[in-house]
VEXKEGU-265071 format. One record per residue (C-alpha): residue number from 1; residue in one letter; chain; x, y, z. Coordinates in steps of 0.5 Angstrom, whole numbers, padded with zeros to 4 digits. Example, Ala and Ser with C-alpha at 12.3 -4.5 7.8 and 13.67 -1.06 7.14 Angstrom:
BEGIN
<rec n="1" res="a" chain="A" X="0025" Y="-0009" Z="0016"/>
<rec n="2" res="s" chain="A" X="0027" Y="-0002" Z="0014"/>
This chain:
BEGIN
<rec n="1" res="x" chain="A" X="-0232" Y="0027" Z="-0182"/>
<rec n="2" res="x" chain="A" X="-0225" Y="0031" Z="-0183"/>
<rec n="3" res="x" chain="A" X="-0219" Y="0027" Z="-0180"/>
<rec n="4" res="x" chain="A" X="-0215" Y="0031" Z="-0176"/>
<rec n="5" res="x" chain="A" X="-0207" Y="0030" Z="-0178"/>
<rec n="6" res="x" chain="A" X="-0203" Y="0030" Z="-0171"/>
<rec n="7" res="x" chain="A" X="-0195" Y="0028" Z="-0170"/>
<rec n="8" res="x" chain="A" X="-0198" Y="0025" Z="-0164"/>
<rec n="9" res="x" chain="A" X="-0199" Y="0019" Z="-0161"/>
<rec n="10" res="x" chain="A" X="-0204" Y="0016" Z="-0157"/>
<rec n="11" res="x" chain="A" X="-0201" Y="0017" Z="-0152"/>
<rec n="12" res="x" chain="A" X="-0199" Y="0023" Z="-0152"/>
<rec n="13" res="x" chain="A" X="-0205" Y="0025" Z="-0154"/>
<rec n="14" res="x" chain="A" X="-0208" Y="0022" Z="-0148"/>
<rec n="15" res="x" chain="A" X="-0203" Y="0026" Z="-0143"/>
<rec n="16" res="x" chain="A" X="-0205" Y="0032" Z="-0146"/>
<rec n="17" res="x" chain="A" X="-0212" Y="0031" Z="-0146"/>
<rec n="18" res="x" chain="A" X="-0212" Y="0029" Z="-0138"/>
<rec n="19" res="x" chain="A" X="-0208" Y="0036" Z="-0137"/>
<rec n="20" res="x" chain="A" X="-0214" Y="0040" Z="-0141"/>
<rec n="21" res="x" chain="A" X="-0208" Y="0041" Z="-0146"/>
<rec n="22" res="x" chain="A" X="-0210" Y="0039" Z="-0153"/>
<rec n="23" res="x" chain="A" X="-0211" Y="0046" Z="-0156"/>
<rec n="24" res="x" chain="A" X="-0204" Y="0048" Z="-0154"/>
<rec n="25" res="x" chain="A" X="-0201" Y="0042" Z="-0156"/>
<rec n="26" res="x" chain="A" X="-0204" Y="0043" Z="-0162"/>
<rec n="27" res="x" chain="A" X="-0201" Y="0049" Z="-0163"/>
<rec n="28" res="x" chain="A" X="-0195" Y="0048" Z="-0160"/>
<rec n="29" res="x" chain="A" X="-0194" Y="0041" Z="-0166"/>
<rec n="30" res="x" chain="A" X="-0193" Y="0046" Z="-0171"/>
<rec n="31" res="x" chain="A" X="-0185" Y="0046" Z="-0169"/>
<rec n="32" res="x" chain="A" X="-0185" Y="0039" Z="-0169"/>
<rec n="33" res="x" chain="A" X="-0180" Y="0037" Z="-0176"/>
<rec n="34" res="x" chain="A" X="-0177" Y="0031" Z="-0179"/>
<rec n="35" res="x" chain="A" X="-0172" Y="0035" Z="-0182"/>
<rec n="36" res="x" chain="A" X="-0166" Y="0040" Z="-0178"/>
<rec n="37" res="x" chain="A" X="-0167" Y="0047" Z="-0181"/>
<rec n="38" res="x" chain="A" X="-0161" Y="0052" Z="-0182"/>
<rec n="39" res="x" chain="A" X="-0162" Y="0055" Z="-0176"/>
<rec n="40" res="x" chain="A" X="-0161" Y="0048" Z="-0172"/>
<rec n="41" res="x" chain="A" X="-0156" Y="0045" Z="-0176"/>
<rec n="42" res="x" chain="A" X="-0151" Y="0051" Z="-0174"/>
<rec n="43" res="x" chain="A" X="-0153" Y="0051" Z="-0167"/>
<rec n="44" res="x" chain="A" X="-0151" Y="0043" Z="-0168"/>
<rec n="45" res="x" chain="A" X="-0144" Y="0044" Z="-0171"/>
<rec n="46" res="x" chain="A" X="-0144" Y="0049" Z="-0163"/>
<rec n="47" res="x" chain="A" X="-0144" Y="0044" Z="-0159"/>
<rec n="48" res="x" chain="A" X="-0140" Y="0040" Z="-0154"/>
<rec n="49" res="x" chain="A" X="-0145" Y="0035" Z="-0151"/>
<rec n="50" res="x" chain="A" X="-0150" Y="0031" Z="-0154"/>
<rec n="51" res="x" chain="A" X="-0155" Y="0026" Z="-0149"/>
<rec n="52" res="x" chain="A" X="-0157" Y="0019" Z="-0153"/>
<rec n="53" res="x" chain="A" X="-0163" Y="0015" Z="-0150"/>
<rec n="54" res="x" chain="A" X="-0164" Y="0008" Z="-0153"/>
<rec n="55" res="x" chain="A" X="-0165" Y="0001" Z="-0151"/>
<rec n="56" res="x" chain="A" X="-0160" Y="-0003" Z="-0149"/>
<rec n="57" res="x" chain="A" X="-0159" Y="-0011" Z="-0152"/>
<rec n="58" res="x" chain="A" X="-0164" Y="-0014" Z="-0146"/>
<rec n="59" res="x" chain="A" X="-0169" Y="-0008" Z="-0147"/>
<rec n="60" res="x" chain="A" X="-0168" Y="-0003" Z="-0141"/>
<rec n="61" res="x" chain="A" X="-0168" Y="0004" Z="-0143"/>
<rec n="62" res="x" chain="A" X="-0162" Y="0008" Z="-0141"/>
<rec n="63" res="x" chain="A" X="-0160" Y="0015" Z="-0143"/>
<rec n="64" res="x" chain="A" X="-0152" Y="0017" Z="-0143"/>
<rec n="65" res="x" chain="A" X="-0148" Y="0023" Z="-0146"/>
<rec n="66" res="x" chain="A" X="-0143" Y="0024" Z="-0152"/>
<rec n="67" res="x" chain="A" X="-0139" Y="0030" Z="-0151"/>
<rec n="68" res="x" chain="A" X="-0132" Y="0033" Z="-0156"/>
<rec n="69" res="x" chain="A" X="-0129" Y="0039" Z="-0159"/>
<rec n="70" res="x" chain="A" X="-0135" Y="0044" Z="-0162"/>
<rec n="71" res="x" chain="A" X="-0136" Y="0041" Z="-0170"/>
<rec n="72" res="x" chain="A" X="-0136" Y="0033" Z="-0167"/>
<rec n="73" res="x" chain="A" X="-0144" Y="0035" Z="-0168"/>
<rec n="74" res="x" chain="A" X="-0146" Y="0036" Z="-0176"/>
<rec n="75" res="x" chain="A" X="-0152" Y="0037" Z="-0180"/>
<rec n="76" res="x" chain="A" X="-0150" Y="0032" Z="-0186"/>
<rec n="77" res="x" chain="A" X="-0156" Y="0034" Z="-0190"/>
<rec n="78" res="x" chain="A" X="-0163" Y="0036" Z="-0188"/>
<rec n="79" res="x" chain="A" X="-0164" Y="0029" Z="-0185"/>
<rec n="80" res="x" chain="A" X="-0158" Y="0026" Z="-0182"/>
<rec n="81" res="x" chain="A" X="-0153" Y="0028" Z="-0176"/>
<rec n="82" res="x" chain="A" X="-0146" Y="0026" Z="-0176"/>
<rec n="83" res="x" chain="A" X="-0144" Y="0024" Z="-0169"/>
<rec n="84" res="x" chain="A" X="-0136" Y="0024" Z="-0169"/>
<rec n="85" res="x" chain="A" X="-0136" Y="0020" Z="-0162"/>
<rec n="86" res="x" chain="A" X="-0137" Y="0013" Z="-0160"/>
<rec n="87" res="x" chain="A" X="-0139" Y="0011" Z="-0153"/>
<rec n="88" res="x" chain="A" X="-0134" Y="0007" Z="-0149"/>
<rec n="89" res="x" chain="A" X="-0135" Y="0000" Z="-0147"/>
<rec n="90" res="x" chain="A" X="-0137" Y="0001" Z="-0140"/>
<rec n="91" res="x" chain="A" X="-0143" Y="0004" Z="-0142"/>
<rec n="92" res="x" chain="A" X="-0149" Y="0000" Z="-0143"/>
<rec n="93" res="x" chain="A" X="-0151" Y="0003" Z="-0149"/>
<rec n="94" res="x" chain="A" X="-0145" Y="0002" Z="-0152"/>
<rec n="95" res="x" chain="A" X="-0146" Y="-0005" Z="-0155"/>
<rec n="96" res="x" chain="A" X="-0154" Y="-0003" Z="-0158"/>
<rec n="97" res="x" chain="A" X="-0150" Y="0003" Z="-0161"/>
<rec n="98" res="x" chain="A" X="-0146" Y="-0002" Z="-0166"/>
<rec n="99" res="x" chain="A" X="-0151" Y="-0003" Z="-0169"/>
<rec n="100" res="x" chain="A" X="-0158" Y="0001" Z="-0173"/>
<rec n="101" res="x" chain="A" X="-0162" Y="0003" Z="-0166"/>
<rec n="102" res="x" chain="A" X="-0167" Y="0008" Z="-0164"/>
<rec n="103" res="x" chain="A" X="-0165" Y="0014" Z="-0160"/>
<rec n="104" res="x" chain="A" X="-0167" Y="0019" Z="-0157"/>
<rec n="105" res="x" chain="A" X="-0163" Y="0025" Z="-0157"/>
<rec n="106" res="x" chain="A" X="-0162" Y="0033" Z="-0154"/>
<rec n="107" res="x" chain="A" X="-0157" Y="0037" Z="-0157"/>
<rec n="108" res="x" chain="A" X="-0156" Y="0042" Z="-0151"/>
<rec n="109" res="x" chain="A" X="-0153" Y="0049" Z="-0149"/>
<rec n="110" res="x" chain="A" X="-0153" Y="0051" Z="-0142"/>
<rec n="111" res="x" chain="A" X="-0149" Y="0056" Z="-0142"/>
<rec n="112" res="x" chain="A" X="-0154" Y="0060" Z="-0148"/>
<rec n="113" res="x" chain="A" X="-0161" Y="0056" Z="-0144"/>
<rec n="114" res="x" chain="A" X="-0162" Y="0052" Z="-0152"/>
<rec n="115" res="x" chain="A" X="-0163" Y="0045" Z="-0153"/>
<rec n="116" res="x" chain="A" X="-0165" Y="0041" Z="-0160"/>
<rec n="117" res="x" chain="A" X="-0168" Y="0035" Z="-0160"/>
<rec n="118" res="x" chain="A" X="-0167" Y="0031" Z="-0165"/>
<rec n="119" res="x" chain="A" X="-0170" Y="0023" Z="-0165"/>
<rec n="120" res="x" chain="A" X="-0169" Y="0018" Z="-0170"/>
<rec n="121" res="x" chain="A" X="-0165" Y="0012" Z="-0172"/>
<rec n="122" res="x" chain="A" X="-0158" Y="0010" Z="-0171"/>
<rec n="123" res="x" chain="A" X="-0152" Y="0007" Z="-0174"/>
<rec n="124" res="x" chain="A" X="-0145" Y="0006" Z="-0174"/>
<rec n="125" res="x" chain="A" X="-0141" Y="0011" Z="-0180"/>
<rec n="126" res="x" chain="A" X="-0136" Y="0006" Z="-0180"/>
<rec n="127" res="x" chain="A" X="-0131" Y="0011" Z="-0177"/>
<rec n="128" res="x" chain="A" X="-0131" Y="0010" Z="-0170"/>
<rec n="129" res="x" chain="A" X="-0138" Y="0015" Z="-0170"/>
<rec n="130" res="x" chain="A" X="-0146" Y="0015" Z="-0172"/>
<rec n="131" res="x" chain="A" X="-0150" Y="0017" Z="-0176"/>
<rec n="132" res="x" chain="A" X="-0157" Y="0019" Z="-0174"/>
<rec n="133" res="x" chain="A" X="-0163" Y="0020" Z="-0179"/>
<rec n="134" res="x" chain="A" X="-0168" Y="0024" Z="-0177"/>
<rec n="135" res="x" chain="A" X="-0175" Y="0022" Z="-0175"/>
<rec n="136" res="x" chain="A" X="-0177" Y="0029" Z="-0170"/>
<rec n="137" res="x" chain="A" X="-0174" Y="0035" Z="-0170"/>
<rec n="138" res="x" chain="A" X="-0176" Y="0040" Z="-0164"/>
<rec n="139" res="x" chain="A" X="-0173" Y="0046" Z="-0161"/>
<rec n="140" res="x" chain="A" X="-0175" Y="0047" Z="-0154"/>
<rec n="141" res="x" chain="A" X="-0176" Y="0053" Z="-0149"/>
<rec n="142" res="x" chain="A" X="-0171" Y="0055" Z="-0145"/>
<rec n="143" res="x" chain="A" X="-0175" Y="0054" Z="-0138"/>
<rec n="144" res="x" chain="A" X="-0170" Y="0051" Z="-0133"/>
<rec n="145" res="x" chain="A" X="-0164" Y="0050" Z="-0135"/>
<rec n="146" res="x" chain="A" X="-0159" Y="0051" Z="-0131"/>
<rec n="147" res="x" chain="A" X="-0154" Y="0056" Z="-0135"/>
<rec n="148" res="x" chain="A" X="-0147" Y="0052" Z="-0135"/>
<rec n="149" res="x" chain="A" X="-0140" Y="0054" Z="-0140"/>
<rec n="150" res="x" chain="A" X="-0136" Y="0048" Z="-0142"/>
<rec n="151" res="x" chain="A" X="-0129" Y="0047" Z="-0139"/>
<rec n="152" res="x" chain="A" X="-0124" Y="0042" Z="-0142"/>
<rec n="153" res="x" chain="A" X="-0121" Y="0038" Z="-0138"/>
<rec n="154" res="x" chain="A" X="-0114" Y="0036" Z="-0140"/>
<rec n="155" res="x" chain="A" X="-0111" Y="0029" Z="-0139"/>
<rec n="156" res="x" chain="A" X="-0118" Y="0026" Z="-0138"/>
<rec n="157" res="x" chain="A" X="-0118" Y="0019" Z="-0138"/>
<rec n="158" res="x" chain="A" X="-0123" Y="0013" Z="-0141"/>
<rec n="159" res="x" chain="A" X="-0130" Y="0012" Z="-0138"/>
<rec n="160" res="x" chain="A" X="-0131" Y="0007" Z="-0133"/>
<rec n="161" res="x" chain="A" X="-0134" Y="0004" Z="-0128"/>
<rec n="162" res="x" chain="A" X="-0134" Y="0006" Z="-0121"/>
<rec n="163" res="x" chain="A" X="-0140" Y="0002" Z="-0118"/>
<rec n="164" res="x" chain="A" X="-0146" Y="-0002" Z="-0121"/>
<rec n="165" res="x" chain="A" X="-0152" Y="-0005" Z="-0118"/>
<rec n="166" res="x" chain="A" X="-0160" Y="-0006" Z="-0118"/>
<rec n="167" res="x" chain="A" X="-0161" Y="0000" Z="-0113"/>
<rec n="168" res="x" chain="A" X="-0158" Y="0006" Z="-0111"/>
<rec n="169" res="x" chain="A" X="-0153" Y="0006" Z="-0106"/>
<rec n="170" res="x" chain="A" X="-0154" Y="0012" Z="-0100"/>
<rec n="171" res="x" chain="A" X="-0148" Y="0016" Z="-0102"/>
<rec n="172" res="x" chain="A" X="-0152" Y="0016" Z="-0110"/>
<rec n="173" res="x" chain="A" X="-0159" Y="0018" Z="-0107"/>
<rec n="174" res="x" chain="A" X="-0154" Y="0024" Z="-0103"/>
<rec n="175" res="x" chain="A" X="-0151" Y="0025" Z="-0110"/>
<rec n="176" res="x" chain="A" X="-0159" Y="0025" Z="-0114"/>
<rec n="177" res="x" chain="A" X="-0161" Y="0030" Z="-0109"/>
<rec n="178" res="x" chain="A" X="-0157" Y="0035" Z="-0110"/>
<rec n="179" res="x" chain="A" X="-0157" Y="0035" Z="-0118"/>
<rec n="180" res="x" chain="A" X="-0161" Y="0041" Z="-0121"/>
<rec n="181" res="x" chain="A" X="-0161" Y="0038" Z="-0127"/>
<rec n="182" res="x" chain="A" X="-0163" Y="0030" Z="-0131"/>
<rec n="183" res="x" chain="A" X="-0165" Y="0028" Z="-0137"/>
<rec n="184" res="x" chain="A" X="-0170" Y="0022" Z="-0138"/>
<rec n="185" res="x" chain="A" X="-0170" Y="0017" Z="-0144"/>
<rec n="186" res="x" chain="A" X="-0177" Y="0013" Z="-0145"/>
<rec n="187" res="x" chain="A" X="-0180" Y="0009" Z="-0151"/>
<rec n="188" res="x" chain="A" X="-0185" Y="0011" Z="-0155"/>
<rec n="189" res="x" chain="A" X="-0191" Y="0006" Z="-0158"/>
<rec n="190" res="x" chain="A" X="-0187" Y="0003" Z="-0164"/>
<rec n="191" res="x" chain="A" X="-0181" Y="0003" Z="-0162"/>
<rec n="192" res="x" chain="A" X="-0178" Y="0010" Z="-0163"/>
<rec n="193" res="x" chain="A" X="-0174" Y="0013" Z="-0157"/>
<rec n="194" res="x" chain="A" X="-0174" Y="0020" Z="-0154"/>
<rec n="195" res="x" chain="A" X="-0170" Y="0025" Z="-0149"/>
<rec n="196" res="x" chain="A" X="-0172" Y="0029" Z="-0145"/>
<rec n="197" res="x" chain="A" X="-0169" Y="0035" Z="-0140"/>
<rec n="198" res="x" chain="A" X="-0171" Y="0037" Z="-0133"/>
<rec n="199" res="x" chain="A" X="-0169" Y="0042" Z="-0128"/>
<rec n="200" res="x" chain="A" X="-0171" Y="0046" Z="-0122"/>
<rec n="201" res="x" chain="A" X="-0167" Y="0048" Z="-0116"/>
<rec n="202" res="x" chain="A" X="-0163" Y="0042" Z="-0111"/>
<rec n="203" res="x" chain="A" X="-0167" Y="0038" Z="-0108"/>
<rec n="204" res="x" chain="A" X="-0172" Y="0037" Z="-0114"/>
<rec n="205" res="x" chain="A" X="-0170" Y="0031" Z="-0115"/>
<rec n="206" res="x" chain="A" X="-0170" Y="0026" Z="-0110"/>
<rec n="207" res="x" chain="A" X="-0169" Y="0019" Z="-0108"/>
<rec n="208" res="x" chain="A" X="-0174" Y="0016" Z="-0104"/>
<rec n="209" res="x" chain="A" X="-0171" Y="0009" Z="-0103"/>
<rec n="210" res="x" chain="A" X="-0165" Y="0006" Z="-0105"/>
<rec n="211" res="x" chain="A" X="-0172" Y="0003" Z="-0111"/>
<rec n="212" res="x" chain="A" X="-0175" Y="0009" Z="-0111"/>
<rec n="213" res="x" chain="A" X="-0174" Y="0017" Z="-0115"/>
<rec n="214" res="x" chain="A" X="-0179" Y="0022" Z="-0115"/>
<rec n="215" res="x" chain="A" X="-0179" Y="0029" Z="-0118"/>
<rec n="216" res="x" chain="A" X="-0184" Y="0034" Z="-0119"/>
<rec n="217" res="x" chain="A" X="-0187" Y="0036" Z="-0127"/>
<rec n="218" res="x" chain="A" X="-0187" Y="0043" Z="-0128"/>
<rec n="219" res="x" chain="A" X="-0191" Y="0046" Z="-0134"/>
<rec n="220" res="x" chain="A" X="-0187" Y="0046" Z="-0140"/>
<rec n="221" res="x" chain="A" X="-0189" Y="0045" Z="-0147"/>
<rec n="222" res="x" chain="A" X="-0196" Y="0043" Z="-0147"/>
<rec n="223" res="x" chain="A" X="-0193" Y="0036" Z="-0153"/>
<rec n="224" res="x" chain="A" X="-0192" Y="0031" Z="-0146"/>
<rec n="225" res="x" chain="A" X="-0188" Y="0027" Z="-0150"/>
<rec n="226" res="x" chain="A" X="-0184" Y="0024" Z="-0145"/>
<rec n="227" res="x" chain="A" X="-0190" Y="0024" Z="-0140"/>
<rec n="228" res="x" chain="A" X="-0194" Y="0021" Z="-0146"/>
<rec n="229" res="x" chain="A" X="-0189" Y="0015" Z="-0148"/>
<rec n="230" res="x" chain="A" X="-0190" Y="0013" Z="-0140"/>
<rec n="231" res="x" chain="A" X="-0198" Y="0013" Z="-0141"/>
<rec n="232" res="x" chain="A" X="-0195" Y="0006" Z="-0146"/>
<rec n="233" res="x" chain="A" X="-0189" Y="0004" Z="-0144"/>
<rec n="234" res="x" chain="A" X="-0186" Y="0005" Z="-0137"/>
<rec n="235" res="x" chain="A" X="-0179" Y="0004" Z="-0139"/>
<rec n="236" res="x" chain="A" X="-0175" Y="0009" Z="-0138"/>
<rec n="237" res="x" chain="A" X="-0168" Y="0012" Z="-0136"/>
<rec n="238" res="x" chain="A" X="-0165" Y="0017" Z="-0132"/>
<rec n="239" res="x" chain="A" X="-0158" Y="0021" Z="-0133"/>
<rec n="240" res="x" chain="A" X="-0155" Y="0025" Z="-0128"/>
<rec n="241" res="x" chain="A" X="-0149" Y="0029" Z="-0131"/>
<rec n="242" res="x" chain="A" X="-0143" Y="0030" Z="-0125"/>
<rec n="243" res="x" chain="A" X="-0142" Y="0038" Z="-0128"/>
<rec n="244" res="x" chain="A" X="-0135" Y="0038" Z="-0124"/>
<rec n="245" res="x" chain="A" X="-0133" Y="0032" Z="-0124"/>
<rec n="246" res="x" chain="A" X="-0135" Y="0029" Z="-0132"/>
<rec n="247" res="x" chain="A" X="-0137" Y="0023" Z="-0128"/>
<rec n="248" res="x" chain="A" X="-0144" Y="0021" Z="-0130"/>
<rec n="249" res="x" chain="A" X="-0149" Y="0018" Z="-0126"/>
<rec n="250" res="x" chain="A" X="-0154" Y="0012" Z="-0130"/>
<rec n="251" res="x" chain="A" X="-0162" Y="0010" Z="-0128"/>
<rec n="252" res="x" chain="A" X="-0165" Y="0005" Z="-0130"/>
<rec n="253" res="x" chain="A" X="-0172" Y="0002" Z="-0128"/>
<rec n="254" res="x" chain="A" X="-0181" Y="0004" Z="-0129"/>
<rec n="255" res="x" chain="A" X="-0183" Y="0010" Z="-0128"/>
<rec n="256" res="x" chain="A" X="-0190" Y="0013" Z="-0128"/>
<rec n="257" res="x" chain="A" X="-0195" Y="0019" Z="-0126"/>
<rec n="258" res="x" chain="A" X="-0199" Y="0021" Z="-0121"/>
<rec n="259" res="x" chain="A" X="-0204" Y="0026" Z="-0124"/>
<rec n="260" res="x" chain="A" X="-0207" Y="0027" Z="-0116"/>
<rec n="261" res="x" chain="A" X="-0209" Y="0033" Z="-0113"/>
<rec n="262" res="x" chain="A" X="-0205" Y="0030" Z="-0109"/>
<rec n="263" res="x" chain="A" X="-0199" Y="0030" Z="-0113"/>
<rec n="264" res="x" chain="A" X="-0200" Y="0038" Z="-0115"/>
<rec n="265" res="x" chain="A" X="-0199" Y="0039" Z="-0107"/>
<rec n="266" res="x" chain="A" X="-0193" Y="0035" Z="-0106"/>
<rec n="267" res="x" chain="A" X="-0187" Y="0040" Z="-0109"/>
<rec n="268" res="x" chain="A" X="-0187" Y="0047" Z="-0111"/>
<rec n="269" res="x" chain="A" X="-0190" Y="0049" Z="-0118"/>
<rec n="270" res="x" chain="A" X="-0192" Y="0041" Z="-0119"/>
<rec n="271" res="x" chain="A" X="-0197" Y="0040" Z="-0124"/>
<rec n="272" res="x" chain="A" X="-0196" Y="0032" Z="-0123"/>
<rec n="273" res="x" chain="A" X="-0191" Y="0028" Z="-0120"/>
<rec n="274" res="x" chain="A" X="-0187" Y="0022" Z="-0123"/>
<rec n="275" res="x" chain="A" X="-0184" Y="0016" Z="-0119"/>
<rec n="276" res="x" chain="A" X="-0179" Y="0011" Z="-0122"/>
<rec n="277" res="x" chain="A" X="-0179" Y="0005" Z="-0119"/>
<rec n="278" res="x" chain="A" X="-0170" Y="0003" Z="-0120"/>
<rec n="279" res="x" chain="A" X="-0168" Y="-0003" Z="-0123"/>
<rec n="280" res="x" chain="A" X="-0160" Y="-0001" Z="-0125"/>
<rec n="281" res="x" chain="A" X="-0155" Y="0004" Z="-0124"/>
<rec n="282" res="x" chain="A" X="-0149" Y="0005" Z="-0127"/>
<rec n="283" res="x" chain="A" X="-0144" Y="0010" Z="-0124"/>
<rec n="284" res="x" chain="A" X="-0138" Y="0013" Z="-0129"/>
<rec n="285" res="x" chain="A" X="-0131" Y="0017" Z="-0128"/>
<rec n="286" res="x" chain="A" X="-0130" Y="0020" Z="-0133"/>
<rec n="287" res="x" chain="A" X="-0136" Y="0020" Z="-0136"/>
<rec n="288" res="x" chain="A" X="-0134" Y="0026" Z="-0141"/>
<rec n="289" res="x" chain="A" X="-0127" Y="0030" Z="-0143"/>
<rec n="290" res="x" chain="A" X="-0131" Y="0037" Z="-0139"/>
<rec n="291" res="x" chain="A" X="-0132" Y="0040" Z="-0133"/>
<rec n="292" res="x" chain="A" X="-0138" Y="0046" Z="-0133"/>
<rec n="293" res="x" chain="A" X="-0137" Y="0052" Z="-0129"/>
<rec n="294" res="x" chain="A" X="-0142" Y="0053" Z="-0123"/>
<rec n="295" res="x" chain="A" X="-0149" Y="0054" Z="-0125"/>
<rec n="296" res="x" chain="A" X="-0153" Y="0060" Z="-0126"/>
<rec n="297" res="x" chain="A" X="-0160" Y="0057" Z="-0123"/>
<rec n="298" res="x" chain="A" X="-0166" Y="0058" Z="-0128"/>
<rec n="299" res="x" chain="A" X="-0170" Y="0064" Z="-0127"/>
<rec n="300" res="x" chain="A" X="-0177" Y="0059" Z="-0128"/>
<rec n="301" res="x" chain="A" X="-0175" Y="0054" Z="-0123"/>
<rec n="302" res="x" chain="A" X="-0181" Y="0054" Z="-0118"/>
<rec n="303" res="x" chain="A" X="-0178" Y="0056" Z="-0111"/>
């Protein structure tokens, strides 16, 4: 009997079998790296953002951003990126960062349509940054991002808290419905963590309840490794940027899939439906030193 090798996990291996996916998934694992090729490492050196997804020290999984001047991001060699930012002490990531941790992390690019992901593990440089050790390297598809350019926005000041609490409040489920963008962080099987990009027109995103957020899944890269992770692992964490404000809105809780008929006929272009069900959120002023120009909306986003 010939053993097939896989850069898949079970479950990953069990959402792409439940979307009659295996073959394209197949194929599409050809991109999946442990190194940063040439070509990525110059696209990271490029960069103005980076989103993190990790656990926090009481096991919740949050996803934040890193952001700086272009080169705070760096390919030290084939294996390592070099992060020249550190996270404020507002955020919940920022104790679990000062020390080795497993992250999730894109390098994203919106106003070219790019992103990179780069999973691995984390540990301080000594220099007030990280240093992340490459385990996953995966470029993605263009498929709805949001075309976006940076903008500096000076006498921005520290991070900091505005509002916290165990669910949304109404004026945060007004903000998450108008977002056409999110980024999700989830926890793979042995520990490892992952983040993931979604977009789609306003509205795609919504907030059921002050618990409850729901969004649609489009058709992406065949690989399921975020709705993958959540066939295992229910943990997972939202990051909504402010792209006028650089404040950030942070969500954590369980989240699950729906693979109904039904699900598929709830939104436009739906092919599953995920439902996360809040157990805390964190609401951040100056989240981030940029402001990003009005969108450009993805010609895939389903109408």
């Amino acid at each position: 009997m010939t053993t097939i090798s896989t850069p898949y996990h079970a479950g990953e291996r069990a959402a792409q079998a439940r979307a009659g996916l295996t073959e394209r998934a197949d194929h599409a694992g050809r991109s999946i790296r442990s190194t940063v090729p040439a070509v990525a490492a110059r696209f990271l050196t490029e960069r103005r953002m980076l989103v993190v997804g990790a656990a926090d020290l009481d096991g919740r999984i949050w996803a934040t951003q890193l952001a700086g001047p272009a080169g705070f991001l760096q390919a030290a060699d084939e294996r390592t990126m070099t992060v020249a930012a550190r996270l404020a002490g507002a955020d919940p990531l920022a104790e679990s960062l000062e020390r080795p941790a497993r992250v999730g992390t894109i390098a994203l690019d919106p106003a070219g349509r790019r992103r990179m992901r780069l999973n691995g593990r984390s540990a301080p440089d000594g220099r007030g940054g990280l240093t992340v050790h490459a385990e996953e390297v995966v470029s993605n598809c263009p498929k709805y991002i949001q075309r976006r350019t940076p903008l500096d926005r000076p006498g921005a000041g520290a991070p900091r808290t505005v509002a916290s609490g165990p669910v949304l409040s109404t004026a945060q489920q007004l903000a998450l419905a108008t977002a056409d963008t999110f980024f999700i962080a989830t926890a793979g099987p042995d520990g490892s963590v992952d983040a993931s990009h979604r977009g789609g027109f306003p509205g795609f995103l919504e907030a059921v309840g002050p618990d409850r957020v729901r969004w649609p899944e489009y058709r992406g890269n065949s690989m399921f490794m975020t709705l993958g992770n959540l066939e295992l692992d229910p943990r997972a964490g939202l990051l909504l940027p402010d792209w006028e404000t650089g404040g950030a809105l942070l969500v954590t809780g369980e989240a699950r899939a729906d693979w109904s008929e039904e699900a598929r006929e709830a939104a436009p272009g739906a092919e599953r439906m995920v439902e996360l069900t809040v157990t805390g959120v964190l609401e951040l002023a100056d989240a981030t030193p940029l402001t990003w120009t009005d969108p450009e909306y993805s010609p895939a986003n389903p109408r």
